[in-house]
C-alpha positions as CSV (number, residue, x, y, z in Angstrom):
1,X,293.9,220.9,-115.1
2,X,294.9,217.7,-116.4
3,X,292.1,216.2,-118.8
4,X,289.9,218.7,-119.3
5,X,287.0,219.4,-121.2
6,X,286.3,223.1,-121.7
7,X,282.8,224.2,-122.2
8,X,281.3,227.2,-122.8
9,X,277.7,228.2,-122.5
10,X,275.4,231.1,-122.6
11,X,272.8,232.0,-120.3
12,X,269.4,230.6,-121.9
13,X,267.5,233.6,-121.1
14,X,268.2,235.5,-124.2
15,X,267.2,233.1,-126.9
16,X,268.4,232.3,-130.3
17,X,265.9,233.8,-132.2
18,X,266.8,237.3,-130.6
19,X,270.7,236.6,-130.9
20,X,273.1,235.5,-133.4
21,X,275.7,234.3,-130.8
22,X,279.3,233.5,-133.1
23,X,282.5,231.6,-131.8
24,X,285.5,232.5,-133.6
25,X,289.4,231.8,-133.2
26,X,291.7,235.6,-132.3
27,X,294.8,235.8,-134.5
28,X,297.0,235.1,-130.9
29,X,294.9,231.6,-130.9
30,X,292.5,233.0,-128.2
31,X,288.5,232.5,-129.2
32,X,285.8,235.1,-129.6
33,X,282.5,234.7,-128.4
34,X,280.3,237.8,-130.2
35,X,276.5,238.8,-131.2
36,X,277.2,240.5,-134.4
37,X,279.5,243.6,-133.3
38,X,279.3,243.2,-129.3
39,X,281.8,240.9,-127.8
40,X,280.5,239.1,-124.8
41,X,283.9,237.1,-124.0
42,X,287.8,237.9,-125.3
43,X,289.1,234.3,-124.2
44,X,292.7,236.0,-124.2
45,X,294.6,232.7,-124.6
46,X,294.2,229.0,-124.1
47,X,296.7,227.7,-122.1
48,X,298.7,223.8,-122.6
49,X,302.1,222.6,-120.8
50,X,303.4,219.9,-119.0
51,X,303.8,221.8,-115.0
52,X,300.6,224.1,-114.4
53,X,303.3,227.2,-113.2
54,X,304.8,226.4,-116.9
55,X,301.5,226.3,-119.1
56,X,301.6,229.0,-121.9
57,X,299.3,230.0,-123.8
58,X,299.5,228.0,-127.5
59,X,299.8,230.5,-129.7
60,X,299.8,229.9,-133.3
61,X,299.6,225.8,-133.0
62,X,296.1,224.9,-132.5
63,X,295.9,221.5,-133.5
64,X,293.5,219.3,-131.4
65,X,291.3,222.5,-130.6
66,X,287.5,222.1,-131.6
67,X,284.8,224.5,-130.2
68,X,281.6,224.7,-131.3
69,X,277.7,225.8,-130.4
70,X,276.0,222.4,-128.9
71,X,273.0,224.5,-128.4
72,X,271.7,228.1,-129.4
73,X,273.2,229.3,-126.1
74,X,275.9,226.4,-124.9
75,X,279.0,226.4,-126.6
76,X,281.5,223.8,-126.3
77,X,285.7,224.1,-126.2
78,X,287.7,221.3,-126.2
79,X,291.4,221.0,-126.1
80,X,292.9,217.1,-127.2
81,X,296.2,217.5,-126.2
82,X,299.5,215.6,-124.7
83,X,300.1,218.5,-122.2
84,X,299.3,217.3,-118.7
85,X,297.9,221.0,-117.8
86,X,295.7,223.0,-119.6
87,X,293.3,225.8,-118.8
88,X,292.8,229.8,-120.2
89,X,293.0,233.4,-119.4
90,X,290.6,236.2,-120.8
91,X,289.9,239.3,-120.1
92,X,286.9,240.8,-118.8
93,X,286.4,244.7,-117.8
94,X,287.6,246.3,-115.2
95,X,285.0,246.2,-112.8
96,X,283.3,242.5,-113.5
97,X,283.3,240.2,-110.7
98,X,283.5,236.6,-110.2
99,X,281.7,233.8,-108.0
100,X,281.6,230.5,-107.3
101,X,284.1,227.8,-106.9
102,X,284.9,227.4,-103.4
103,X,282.1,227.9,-100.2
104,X,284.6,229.9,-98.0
105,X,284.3,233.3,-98.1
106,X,287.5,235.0,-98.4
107,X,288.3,237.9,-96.3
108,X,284.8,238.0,-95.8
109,X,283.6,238.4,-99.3
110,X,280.7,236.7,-101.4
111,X,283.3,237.1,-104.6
112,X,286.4,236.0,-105.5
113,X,288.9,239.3,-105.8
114,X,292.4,238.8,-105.6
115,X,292.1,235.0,-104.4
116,X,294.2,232.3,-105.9
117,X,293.6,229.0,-104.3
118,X,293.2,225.2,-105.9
119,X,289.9,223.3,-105.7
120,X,290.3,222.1,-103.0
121,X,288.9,222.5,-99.2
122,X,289.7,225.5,-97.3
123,X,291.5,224.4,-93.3
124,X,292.2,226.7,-90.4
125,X,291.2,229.9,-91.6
126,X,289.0,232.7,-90.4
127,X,285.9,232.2,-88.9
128,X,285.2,228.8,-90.4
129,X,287.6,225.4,-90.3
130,X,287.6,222.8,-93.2
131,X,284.8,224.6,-95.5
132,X,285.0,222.2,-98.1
133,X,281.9,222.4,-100.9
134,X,283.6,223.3,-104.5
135,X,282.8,223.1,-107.8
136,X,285.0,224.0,-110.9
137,X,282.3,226.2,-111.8
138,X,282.1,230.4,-111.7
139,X,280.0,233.1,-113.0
140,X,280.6,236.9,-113.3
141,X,278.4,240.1,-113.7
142,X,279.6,240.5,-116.9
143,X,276.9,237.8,-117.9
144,X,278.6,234.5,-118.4
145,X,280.0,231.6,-116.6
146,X,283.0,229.1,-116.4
147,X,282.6,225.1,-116.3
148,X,285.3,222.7,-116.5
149,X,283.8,219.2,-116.7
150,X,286.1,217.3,-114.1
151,X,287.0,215.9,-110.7
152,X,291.4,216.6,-111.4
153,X,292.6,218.7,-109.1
154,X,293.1,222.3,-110.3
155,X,293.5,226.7,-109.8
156,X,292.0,229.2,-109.5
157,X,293.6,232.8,-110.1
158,X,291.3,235.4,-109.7
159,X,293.7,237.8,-109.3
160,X,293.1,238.5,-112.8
161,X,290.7,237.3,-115.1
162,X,290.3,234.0,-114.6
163,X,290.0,230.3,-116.2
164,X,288.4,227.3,-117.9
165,X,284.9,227.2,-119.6
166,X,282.2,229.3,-119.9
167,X,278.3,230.1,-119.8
168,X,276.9,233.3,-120.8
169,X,274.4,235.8,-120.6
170,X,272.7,238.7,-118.3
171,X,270.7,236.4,-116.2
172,X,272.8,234.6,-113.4
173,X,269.8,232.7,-112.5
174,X,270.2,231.2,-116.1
175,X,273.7,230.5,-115.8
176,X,273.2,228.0,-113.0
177,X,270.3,226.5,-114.3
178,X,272.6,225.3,-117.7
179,X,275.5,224.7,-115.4
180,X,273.4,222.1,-113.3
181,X,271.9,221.0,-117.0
182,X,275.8,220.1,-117.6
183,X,276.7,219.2,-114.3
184,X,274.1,217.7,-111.7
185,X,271.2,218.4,-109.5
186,X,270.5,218.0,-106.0
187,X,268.1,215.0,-105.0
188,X,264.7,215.8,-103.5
189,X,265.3,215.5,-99.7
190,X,263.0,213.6,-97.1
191,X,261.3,216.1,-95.2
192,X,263.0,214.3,-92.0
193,X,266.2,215.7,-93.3
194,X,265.3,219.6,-93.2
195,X,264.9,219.5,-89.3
196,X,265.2,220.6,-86.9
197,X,268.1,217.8,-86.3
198,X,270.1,217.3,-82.8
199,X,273.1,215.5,-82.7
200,X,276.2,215.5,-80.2
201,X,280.3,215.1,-81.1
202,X,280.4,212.1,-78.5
203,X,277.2,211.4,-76.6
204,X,279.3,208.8,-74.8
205,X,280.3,211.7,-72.8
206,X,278.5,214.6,-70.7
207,X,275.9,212.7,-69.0
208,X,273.2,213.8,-66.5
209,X,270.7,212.7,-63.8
210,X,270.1,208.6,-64.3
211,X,272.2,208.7,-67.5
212,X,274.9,206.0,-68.0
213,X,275.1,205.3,-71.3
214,X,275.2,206.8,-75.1
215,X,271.9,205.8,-76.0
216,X,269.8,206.4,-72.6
217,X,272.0,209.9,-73.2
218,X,270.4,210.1,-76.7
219,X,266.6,209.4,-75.1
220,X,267.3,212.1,-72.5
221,X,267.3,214.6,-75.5
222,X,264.6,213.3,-77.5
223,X,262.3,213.7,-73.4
224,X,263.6,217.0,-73.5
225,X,262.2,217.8,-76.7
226,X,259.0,215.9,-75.8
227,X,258.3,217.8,-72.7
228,X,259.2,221.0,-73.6
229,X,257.4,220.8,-76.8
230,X,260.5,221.4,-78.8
231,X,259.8,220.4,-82.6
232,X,262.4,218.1,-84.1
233,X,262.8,215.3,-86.8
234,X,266.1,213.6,-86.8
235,X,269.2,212.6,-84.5
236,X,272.6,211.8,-85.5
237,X,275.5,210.1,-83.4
238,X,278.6,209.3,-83.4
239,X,279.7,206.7,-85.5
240,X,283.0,204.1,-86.5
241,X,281.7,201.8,-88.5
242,X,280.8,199.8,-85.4
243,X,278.0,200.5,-82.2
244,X,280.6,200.2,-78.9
245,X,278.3,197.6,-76.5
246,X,279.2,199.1,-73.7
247,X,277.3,202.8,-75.0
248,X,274.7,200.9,-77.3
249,X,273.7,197.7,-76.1
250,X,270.9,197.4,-78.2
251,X,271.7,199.5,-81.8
252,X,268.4,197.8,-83.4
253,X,265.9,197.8,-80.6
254,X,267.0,201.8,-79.7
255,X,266.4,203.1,-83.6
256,X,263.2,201.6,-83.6
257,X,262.4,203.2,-80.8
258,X,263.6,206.3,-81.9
259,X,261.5,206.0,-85.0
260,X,258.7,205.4,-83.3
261,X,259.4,208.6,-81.0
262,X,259.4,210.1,-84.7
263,X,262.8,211.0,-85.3
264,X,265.1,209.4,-88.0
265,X,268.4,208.2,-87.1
266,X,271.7,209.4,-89.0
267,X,275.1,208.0,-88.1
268,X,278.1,210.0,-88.2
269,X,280.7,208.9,-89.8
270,X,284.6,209.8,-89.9
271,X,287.5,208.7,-89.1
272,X,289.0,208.2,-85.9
273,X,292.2,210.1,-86.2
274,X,292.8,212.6,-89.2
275,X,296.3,212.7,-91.3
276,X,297.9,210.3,-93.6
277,X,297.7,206.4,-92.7
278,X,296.3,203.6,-94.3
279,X,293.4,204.0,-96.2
280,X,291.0,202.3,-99.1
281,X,291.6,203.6,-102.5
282,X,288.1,203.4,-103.7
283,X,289.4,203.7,-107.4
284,X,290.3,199.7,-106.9
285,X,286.5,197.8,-107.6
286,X,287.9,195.3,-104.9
287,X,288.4,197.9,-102.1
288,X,285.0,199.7,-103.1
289,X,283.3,196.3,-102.9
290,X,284.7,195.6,-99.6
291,X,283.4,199.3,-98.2
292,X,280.1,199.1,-99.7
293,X,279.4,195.5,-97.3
294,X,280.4,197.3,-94.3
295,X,277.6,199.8,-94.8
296,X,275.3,197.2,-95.2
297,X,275.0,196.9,-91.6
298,X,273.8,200.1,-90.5
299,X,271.1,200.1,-92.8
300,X,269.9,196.6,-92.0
301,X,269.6,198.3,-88.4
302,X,267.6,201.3,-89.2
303,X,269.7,203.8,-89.9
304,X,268.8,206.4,-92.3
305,X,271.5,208.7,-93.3
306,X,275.3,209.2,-92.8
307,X,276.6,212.6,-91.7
308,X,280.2,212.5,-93.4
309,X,282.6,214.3,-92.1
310,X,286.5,214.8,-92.9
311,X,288.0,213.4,-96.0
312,X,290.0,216.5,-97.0
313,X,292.7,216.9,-94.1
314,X,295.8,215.3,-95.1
315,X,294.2,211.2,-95.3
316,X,295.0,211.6,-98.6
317,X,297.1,212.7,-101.3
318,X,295.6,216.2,-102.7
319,X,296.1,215.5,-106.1
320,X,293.2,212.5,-105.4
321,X,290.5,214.5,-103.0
322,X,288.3,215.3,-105.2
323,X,288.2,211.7,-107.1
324,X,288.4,209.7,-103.8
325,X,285.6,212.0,-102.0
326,X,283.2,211.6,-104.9
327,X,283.5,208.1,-104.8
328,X,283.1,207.6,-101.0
329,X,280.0,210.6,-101.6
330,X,278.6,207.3,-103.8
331,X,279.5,204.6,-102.0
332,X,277.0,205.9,-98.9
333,X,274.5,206.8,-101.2
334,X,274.3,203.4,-102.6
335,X,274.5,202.1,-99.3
336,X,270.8,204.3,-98.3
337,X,269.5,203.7,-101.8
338,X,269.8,200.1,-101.9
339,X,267.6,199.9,-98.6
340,X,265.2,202.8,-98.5
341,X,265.5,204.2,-102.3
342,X,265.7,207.9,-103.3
343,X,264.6,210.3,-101.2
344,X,263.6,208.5,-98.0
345,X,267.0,209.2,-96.1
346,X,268.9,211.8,-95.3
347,X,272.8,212.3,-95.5
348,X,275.0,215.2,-95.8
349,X,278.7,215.9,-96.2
350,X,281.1,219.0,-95.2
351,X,283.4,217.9,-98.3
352,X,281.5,217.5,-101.7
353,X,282.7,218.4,-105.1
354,X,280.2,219.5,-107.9
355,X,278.4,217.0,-109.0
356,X,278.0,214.9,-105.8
357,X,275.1,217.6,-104.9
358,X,273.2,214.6,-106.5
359,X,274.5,212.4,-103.7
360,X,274.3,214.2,-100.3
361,X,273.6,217.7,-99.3
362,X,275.8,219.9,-97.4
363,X,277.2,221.7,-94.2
364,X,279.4,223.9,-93.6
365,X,282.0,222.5,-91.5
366,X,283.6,223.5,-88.5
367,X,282.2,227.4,-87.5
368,X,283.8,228.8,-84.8
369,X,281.2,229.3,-82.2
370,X,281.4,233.0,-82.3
371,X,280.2,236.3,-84.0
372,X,283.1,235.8,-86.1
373,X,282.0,232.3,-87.4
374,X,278.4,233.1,-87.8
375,X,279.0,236.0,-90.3
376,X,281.2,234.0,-92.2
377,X,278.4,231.0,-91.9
378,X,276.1,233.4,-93.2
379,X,278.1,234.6,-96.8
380,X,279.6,230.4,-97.2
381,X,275.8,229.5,-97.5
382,X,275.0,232.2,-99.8
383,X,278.4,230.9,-102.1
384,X,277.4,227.3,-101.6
385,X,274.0,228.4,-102.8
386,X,276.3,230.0,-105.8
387,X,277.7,227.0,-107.0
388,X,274.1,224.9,-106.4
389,X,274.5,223.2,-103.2
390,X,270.9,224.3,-102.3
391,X,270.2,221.7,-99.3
392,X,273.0,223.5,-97.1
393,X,272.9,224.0,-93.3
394,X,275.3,224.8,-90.3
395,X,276.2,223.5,-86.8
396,X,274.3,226.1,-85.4
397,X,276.2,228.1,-82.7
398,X,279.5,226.5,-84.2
399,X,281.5,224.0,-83.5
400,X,284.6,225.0,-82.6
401,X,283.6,225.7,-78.7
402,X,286.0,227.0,-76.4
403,X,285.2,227.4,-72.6
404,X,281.9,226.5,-70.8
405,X,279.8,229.2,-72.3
406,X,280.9,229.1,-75.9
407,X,278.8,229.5,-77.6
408,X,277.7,232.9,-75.8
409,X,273.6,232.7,-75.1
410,X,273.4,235.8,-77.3
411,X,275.3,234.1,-80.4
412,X,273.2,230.9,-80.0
413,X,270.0,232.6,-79.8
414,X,271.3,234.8,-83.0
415,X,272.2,231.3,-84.9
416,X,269.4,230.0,-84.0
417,X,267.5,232.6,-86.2
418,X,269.5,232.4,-88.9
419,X,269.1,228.4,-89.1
420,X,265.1,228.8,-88.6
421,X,265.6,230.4,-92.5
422,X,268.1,228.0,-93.2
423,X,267.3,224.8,-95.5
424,X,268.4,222.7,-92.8
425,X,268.2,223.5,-88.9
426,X,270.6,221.2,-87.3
427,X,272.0,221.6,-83.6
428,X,274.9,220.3,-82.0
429,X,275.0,219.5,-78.6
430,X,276.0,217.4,-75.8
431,X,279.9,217.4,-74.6
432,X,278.8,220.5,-71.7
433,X,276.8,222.8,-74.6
434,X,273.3,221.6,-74.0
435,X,270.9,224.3,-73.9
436,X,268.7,223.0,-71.3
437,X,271.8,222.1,-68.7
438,X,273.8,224.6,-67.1
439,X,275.4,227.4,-67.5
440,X,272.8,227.7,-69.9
441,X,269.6,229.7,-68.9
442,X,265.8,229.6,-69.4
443,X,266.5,232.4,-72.4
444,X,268.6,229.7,-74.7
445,X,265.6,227.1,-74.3
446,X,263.1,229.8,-75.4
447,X,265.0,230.7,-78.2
448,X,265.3,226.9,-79.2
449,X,261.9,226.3,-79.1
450,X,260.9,229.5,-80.9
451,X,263.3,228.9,-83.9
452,X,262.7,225.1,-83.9
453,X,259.0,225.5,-84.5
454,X,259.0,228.5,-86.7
455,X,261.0,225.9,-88.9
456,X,258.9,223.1,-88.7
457,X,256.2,225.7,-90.1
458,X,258.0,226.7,-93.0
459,X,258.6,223.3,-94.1
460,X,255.8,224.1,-96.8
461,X,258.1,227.0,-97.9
462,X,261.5,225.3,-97.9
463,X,260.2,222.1,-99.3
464,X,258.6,223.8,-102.0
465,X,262.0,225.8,-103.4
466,X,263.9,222.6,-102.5
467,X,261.8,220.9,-105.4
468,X,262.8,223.7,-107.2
469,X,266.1,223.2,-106.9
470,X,266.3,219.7,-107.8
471,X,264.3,220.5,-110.8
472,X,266.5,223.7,-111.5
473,X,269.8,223.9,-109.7
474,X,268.0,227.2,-108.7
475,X,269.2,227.3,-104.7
476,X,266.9,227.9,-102.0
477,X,269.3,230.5,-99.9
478,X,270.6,233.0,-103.1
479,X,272.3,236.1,-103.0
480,X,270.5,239.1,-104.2
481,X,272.0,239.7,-107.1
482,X,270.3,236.8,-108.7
483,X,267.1,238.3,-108.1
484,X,267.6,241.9,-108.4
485,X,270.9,241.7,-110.9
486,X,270.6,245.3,-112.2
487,X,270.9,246.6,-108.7
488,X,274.7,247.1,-108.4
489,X,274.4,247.4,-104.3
490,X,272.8,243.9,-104.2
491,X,275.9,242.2,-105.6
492,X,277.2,242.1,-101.7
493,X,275.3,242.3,-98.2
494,X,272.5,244.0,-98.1
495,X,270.0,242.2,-95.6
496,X,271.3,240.0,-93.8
497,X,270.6,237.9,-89.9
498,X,272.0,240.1,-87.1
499,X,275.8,238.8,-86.9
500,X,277.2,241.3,-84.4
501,X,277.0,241.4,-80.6
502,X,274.4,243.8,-79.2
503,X,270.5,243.9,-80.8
504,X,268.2,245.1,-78.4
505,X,264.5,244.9,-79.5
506,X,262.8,247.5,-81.4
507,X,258.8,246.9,-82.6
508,X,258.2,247.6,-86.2
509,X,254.2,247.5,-86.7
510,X,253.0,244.6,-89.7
511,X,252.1,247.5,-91.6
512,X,255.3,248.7,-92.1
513,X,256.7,248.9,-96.0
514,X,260.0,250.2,-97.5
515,X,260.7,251.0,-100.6
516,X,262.7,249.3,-103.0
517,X,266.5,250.6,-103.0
518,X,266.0,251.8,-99.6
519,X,268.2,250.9,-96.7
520,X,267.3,250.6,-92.9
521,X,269.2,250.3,-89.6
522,X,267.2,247.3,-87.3
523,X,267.6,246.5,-84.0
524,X,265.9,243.4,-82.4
525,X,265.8,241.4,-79.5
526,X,267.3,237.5,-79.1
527,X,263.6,236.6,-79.4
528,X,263.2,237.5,-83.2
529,X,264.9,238.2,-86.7
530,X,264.6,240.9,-89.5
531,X,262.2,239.2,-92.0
532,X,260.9,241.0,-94.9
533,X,258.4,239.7,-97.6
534,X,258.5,241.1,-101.0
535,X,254.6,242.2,-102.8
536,X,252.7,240.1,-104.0
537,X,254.4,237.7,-102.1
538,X,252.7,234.0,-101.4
539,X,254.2,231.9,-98.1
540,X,252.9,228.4,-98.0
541,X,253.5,227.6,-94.2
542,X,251.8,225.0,-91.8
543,X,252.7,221.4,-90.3
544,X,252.4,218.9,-92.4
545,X,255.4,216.6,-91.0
546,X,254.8,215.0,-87.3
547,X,258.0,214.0,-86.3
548,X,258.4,214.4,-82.3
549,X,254.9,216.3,-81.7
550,X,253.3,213.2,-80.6
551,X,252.0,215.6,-77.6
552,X,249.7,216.6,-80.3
553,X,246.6,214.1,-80.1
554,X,245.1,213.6,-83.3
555,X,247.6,215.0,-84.8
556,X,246.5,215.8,-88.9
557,X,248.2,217.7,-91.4
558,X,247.5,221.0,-92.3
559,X,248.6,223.8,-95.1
560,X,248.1,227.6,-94.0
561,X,248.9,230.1,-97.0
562,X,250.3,233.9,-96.1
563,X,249.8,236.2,-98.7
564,X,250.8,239.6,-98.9
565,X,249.1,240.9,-102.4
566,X,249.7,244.4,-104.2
567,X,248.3,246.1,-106.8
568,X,251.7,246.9,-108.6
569,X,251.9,242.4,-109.1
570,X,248.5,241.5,-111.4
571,X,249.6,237.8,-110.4
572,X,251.9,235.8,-108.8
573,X,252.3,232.0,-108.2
574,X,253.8,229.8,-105.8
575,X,253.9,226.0,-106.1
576,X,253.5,223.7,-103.1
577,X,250.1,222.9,-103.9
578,X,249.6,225.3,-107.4
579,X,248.8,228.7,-105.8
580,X,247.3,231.5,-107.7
581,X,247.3,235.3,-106.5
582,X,245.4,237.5,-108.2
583,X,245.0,241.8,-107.6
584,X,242.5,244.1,-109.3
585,X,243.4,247.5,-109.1
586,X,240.3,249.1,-110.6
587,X,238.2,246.7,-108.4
588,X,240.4,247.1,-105.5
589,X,240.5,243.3,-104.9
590,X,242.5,240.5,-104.0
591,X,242.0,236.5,-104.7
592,X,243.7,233.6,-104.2
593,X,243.3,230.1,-106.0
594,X,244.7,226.9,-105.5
595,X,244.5,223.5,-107.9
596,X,245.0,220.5,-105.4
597,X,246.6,217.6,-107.4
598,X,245.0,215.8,-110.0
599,X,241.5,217.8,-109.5
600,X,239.8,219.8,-112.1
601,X,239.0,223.7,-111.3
602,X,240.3,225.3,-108.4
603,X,239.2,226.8,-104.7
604,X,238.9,230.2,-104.4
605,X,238.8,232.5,-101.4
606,X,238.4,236.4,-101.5
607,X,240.9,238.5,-99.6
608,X,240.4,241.9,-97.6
609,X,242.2,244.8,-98.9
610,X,244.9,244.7,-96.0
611,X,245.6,241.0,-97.3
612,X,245.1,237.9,-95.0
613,X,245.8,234.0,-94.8
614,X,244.0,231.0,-95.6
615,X,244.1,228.1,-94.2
616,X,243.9,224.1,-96.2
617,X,243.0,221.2,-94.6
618,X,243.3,217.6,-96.0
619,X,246.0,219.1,-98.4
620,X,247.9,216.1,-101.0
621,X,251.1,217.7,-102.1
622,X,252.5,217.8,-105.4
623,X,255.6,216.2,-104.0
């Protein structure tokens, strides 16, 4: 990777005091990274040359190497050197494992075994087209993690130990806290953003009843909604830098009645055609200036969010994607800023390169709208949570659609689930796929309406670990490991939504518990979803966001807290409003307290032994 800056950093979990964490140079001009006589990394050799099939390791000239400790637990390697490549191999142990760096899963995996690729999107491959989150950034189970500080284009070889920079320690959780320290964080999003969201490829097309244009096609959603009391917060469209007159004869006048209707308007944007043709290099201040006044439009309008799409199919040159993409990423971020400020619109982007988490969030790109592309949904959200893009979703029942009924009602209904838990719950429709229209039955509605307002009432939840995440880098959907790293079985699947054809209901009683360790076969219904709380657990849920229900007369907001407390967890803590659970064993009691913001002394309400809810009214949020 041309330009680098290597860094190295150790997980901050295991603090200074504790550990006497030393970086020294090998005899073969590899470096060392030890606590007195354990080695955590052998950095087998640093790599320099002028073709990146040609780099060799340096070997007894070092000149231009520094590396030092910038913090207890961070250490920094950099390389000043006239080589245009430059990277490093090391070895790690036989069975360590690596994650992070691209979204796509591989062959289905959640790690990176045998895969060398560059960092770059992923195209036309199984389950999933043009999956295009990456960041130059891995970790391993052997406790420490790999960031290399730049937007050049670069590979990956994970065939054997891999490359670049590191962070270290036993906590994963750690690692991606200091590699967001070093990197970037996602933004707080608007609660409009999390959805549920419905947007259509072309609503220019596919039009029914009295329908004769894009935006009366648009209004038919939004009644559909309405009537069948459907909760929902945003609608995207279409979008080429210009609103056609003859499908939206009034762009102004329609978003502000959309907005009144509750619902913020995004506009898609893309372009036309994909492949190389003439294009703005943003690099040149002139052609970004130029850009950043066409936006201007579309906010002066009331638009309030871009969903970006392409950018990594052949427009450009690969050797400029991930330079080009982060500054268009900016570019539409100044464009919402400069109007509405931070966190008061929502865009997101299929293609977005490490730190540009701080400029949109993220989906997953083109899902094949089967089985297939919903498991593989499933693990690129759990890898995009890997590499911190926290505020993820999916076209739920994938895009790629082939045939009327594609996607199937069971595979709808089944991503539909799966997006309820999702950060973001955002539908595409329209074009003959509109669950309400034929061939589509009474069955696909029901599940719709189900899903969409069992994530309206978790906003509480997702909000809260959203702020979480911009505050941590800490993602909201997270593989298992980071939360139960000692557990080797946890490092892959090991709940997951139903992705497979077939469920057929099965009634498990609210009483039922299982053991940690334990495993379970679960059949349900297209009406529901394998959920399972942990003890002690505290779920802030409740609707505190309007958006479309405006059948709801005096409509107020409301916070309703689920708690689940054991006697094995003294305490646990939750923060939406600050949320206190306490147990007493001897006493055989349960309580639960929470502060409301910028009040003295808390509320408290006693529990029953078999647990309960509470419910808050006239609730101010910390964010």
């Amino acid at each position: 990777m041309k330009g680098v800056r290597l860094l190295l950093s150790l997980g901050a979990l295991i603090t200074s005091i504790s550990c006497d964490y030393k970086i020294s140079l090998t005899t073969s001009s590899g470096l060392v990274i030890s606590d007195g006589n354990n080695t955590i990394v052998n950095n087998s050799a640093i790599l320099a040359g002028n073709q990146n099939t040609t780099a060799t390791a340096l070997k007894n000239s070092t000149q231009g190497l520094t590396y030092s400790f910038i913090t207890p637990t961070i250490a920094k390697v950099t390389l000043n050197t006239s080589s245009s490549f430059l990277g490093a191999r090391f070895s790690a142990a036989s069975d360590a494992r690596f994650f992070g760096v691209w979204e796509y899963p591989f062959n289905y995996q959640i790690d990176n075994s045998n895969i060398t690729f560059d960092l770059k999107g992923v195209g036309n491959n199984v389950g999933i087209n043009w999956v295009n989150a990456r960041a130059p950034f891995f970790l391993t189970s052997a406790g420490y993690g790999v960031y290399s500080d730049t937007l050049k284009m670069g590979s990956y070889n994970f065939s054997v130990p891999g490359e670049a920079q590191f962070i270290f320690n036993s906590s994963s959780l750690s690692i991606i806290e200091q590699y967001t320290a070093l990197s970037a964080r996602s933004e707080m999003p608007p609660t409009s953003g999390l959805g549920p969201t419905f947007w259509s490829d072309d609503f220019t097309q596919d039009f029914h009843g009295s329908v004769s244009n894009a935006q009366e096609n648009i209004q038919d959603v939004v009644n559909h909604l309405y009537y069948s009391q459907i909760r929902a917060t945003g609608n995207r469209s279409w979008g080429n830098f210009d609103f056609d007159p003859n499908f939206y004869p009034n762009p102004r006048g329609f978003i502000k009645n959309l907005t009144d209707w509750g619902f913020d308007f995004q506009l898609r944007k893309k372009s036309e055609e994909g492949g190389l043709g003439e294009a703005l290099n943003l690099s040149i201040p002139a052609a970004y200036d130029y850009f950043e006044k066409k936006l201007e439009y579309f906010a002066s309008v009331g638009v309030k969010g871009y969903k970006i799409d392409r950018g990594e199919e052949g427009e450009m040159p690969d050797y400029v994607q991930n330079e080009q993409m982060a500054l268009f990423l900016q570019l539409a971020y100044d464009s919402m800023v400069q109007k509405w400020g931070a966190s008061n619109y929502f865009t997101f982007a299929r293609s977005v390169v490490d730190r540009s988490r701080a400029r949109t969030a993220v989906w997953n790109g083109d899902s094949h709208a089967n089985f297939t592309g919903l498991a593989y949904t499933v693990a690129s959200g759990i890898r995009a949570g890997l590499m911190s893009f926290p505020i993820w979703g999916s076209d739920t029942g994938g895009y790629t659609r082939e045939g009327a009924l594609t996607p199937t009602e069971e595979v709808w209904a089944r991503w539909m689930w799966f997006s309820a838990f999702s950060p973001v719950y955002e539908l595409m429709l329209g074009t003959n796929h509109t669950p309400w229209y034929a061939p589509y039955t009474q069955q696909t509605v029901d599940a719709l309406k189900a899903t969409s307002n069992l994530h309206a009432d978790l906003t509480p939840y997702i909000k809260s670990y959203a702020y979480t995440a911009s505050k941590t880098g800490i993602p909201i959907i997270r593989a298992l490991f980071l939360e139960a790293a000692t557990d080797a079985k946890t490092w892959d699947f090991l709940v997951a939504p139903i992705v497979s054809a077939g469920g057929k209901r099965s009634y498990f009683s609210k009483n039922s518990t299982y053991s940690a360790g334990a495993t379970a076969n679960v059949s349900v219904g297209l009406d529901s979803i394998p959920v399972y709380v942990t003890q002690g657990a505290i779920i802030p849920r409740g609707d505190i966001f309007q958006g479309n229900a405006k059948w709801i007369e005096d409509w107020q907001p409301f916070l309703r807290i689920e708690l689940f407390p054991s006697f094995e967890v003294a305490e646990s803590r939750f923060t939406a409003v600050e949320i206190v659970l306490k147990t007493d064993k001897e006493k055989g009691s349960a309580a639960v307290v929470w502060y409301l913001k910028e009040q003295q002394g808390g509320k408290e309400v006693n529990l029953n032994r078999g647990g309960g809810f509470t419910e808050l009214k006239d609730v101010e949020c910390l964010f």
